[in-house]
Structure formats: structure tokens, C-alpha cells
N, C-alpha and C positions, 0 to 999 in steps of 0.2 A: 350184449356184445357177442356171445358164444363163439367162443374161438375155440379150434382143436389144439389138442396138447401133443401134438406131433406137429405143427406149424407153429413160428412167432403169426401174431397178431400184427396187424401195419400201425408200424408207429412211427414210418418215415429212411427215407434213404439213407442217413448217414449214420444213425441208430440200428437202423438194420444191420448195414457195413460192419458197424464195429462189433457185432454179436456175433456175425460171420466171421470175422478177423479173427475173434478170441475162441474162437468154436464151439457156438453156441448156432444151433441150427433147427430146435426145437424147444417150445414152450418148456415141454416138461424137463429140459434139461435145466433150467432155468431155478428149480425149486431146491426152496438151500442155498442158495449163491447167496453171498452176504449182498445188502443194497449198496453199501459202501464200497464196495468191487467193484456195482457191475457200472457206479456210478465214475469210476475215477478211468473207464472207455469214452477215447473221443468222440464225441456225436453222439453219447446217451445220455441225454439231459431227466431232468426231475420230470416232466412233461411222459417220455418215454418209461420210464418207472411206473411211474404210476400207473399206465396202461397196462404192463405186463404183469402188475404185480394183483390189479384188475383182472386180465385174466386166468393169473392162476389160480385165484380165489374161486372161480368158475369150477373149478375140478378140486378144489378142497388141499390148492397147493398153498406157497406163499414164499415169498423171499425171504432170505437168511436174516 
């Protein structure tokens, strides 16, 4: 997948929205965020998780 950790990955419009909402604006901000968080965001389903948590694995990050 190689995604940059200065961009989210596409994991869909309304997942996106709410990453944007909560001010999240790049991958790398992402790492650490507990998954239980970024799950209770409207529009970020288990589908969306998994992606990102995909690609922060890519740069040797990973969700809280």
C-alpha cells in the first residue's frame, strides 16, 4: 500500500471527514491514538482502522 506519513491513506469520505473533524490531518499524527477513540468518530468504521493502522505499520508506527 506505501502510503506517506504526512497524508491519511484513502479510506473513504466520511472516515476521512471525521479525521478531519477531530484534527487529524496526517498519518503520523495518528500513532498513539488509542483505537477505541478514533473508533467512537462517526464514519470510522473497523474497515477504516484497519487501513490506517496498516499503514502506520508501514513506517514502524501503530495505534494506541
Amino acid at each position: 500500500m506505501t502510503s506517506s506519513p504526512d497524508t491519511l491513506p484513502k479510506i473513504g469520505a466520511p472516515a476521512t471527514r471525521a479525521l478531519h473533524d477531530a484534527g487529524y490531518t496526517a498519518l503520523r499524527q495518528l500513532a498513539g491514538v488509542p483505537r477505541a477513540d478514533l473508533a467512537k468518530l462517526h464514519g470510522l468504521g473497523p474497515k477504516a482502522l484497519g487501513i490506517l493502522q496498516a499503514a502506520l505499520e508501514e513506517h514502524g508506527l501503530s495505534l494506541g
